[in-house]
C-alpha positions in Angstrom: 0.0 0.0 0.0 2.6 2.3 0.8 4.4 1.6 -2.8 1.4 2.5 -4.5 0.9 5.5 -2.4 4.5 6.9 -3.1 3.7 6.0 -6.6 0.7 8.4 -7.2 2.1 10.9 -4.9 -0.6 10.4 -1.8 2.0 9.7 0.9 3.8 13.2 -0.6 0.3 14.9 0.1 0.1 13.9 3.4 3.6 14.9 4.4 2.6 18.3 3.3 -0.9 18.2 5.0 0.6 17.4 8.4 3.6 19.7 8.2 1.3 22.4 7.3 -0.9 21.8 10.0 1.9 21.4 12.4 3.3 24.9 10.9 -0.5 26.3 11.4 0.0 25.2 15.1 3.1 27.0 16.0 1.9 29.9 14.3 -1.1 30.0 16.8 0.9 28.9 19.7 3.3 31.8 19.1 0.0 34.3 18.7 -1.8 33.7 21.6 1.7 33.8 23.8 2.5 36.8 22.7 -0.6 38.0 23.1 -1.2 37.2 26.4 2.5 39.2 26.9 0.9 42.1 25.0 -2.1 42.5 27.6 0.1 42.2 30.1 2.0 45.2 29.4 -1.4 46.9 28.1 -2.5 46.4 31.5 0.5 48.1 33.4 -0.1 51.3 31.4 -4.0 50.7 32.9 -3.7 52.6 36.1 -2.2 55.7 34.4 -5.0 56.1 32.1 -7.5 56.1 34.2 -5.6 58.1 36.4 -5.1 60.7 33.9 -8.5 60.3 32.8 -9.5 61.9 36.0 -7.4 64.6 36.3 -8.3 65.7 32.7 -11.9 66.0 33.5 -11.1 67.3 36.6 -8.8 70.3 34.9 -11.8 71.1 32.6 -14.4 71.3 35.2 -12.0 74.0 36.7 -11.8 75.5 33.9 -15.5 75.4 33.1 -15.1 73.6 29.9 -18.0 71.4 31.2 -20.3 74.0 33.1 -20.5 75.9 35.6 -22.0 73.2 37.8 -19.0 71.1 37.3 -16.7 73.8 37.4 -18.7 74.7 40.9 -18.0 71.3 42.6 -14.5 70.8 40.8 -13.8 74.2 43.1 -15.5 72.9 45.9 -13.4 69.4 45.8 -10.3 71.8 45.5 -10.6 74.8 47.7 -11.6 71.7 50.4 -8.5 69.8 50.2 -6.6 70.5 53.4 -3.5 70.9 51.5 -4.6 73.7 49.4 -6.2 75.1 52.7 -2.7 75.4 54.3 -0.9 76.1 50.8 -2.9 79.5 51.2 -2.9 80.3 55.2 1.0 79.8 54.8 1.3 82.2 51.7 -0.8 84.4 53.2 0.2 85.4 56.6 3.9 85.5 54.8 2.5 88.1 52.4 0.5 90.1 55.8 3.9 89.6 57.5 5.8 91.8 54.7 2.3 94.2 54.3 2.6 94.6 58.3 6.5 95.3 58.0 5.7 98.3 55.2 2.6 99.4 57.2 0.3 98.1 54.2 -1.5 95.9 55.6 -4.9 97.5 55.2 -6.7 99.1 52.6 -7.0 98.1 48.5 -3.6 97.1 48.5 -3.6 94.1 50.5 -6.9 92.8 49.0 -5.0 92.9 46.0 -2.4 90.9 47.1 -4.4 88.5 49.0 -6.2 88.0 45.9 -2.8 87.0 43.6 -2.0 84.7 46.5 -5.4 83.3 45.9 -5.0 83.1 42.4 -1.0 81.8 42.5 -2.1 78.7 44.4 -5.5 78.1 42.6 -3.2 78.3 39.4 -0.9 75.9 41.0 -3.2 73.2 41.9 -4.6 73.7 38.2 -1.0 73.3 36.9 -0.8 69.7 38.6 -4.3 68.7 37.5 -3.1 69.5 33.7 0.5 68.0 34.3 -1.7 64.2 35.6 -3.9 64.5 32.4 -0.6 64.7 30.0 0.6 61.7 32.0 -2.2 60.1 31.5 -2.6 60.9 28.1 1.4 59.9 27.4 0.1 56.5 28.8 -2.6 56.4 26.5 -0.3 57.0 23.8 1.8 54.3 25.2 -1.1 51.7 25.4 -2.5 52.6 22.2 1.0 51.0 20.5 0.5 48.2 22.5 -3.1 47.8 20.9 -1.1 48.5 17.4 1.2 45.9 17.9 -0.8 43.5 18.5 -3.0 43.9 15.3 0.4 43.8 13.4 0.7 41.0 15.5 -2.8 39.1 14.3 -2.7 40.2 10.7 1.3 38.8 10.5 0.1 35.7 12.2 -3.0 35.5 9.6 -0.4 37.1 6.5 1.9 33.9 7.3 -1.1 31.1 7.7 -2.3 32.3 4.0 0.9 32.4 2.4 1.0 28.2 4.3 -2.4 27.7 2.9 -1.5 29.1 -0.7 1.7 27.0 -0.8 0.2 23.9 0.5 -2.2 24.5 -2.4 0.1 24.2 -4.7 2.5 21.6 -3.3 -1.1 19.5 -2.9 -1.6 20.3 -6.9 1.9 19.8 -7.9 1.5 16.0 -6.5 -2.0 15.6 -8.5 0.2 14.1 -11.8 2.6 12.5 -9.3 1.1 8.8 -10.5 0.9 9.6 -14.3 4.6 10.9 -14.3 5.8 8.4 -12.4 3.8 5.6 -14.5 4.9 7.4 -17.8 8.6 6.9 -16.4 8.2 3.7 -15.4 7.0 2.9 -19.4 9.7 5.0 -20.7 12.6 3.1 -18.4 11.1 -0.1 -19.6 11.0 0.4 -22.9 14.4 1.7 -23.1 15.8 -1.7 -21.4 13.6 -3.7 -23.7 15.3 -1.5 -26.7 18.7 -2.0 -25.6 17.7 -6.0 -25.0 15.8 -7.1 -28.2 17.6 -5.1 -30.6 16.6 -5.8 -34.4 18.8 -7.4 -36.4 
């Protein structure tokens, strides 16, 4: 059985079933590892995101990009924090301390400049907000070519398993006259031996 499959070329078509499917195999393999190491990474850039997903809504309430409700409570959240509380007192009583010294502190001017101390912190709490949403957005960036990668990754994976299923197609074909060319020779060597054996006289 196995001469005769030789012979018309079916134990050749096999050999290049199984290697292809063996091919097919590692190419999935190979996938899926790397992209399990793909979401991994995608995943450490996670917390950043969301992260600077927060402070970038939180920098445009301030602003009042999204209302003046939002921009209300945004304040509220803000001019709550004990941090920015104490940011202020301390600037402040340095500013009355100087004010005091000149013999300013009353009148326009020091409601002025109690005013740009306001606004100097307020600004510098804003600065922070905007500086987490460019983080976050760097990370975004950075996760976003993780994403890319890994659709490079699928259509390289899919690229290679058609150009296995195109040659396979043709290897397969190429084995389809296997039995007739191999019969033909068969003739062709016989008759030559019977020629050179029973030549005419």
């Amino acid at each position: 059985m196995g001469f005769f499959s030789n012979l018309s070329g079916g134990q050749q078509r096999s050999d290049i079933r199984r290697s292809t499917a063996q091919a097919n195999s590692m190419i999935d393999q190979g996938f899926n590892e790397s992209q399990g190491y793909y979401d991994q990474a995608a995943g450490l850039y996670d917390p950043y995101t969301q992260q600077g997903g927060k402070a970038a809504t939180m920098y445009a309430d301030l602003l009042g990009i999204n209302g003046g409700d939002a921009r209300s409570e945004a304040q509220g959240v803000l001019t709550s924090d004990p941090l920015f509380q104490g940011g202020l007192a301390q600037d402040s009583n340095a500013l009355l301390k100087q004010l005091n010294a000149r013999g300013q502190s009353g009148g326009g001017l020091a409601n002025i400049a109690a005013q740009r101390v306001l606004q100097q912190n307020y600004g510098s709490w804003l600065d922070r907000y905007n500086q987490a949403g460019q983080q976050g957005f760097q990370a975004t960036n950075a996760l976003a070519g993780v994403r890319a990668v890994q659709g490079d990754n699928a259509y390289g994976a899919a690229a290679t398993k058609a150009g296995l299923a195109l040659g396979k197609g043709n290897a397969l074909a190429s084995t389809r006259n296997t039995g007739i060319n191999n019969l033909m020779g068969a003739i062709g060597a016989g008759l030559k031996a019977y020629s050179s054996f029973y030549k005419p006289v």
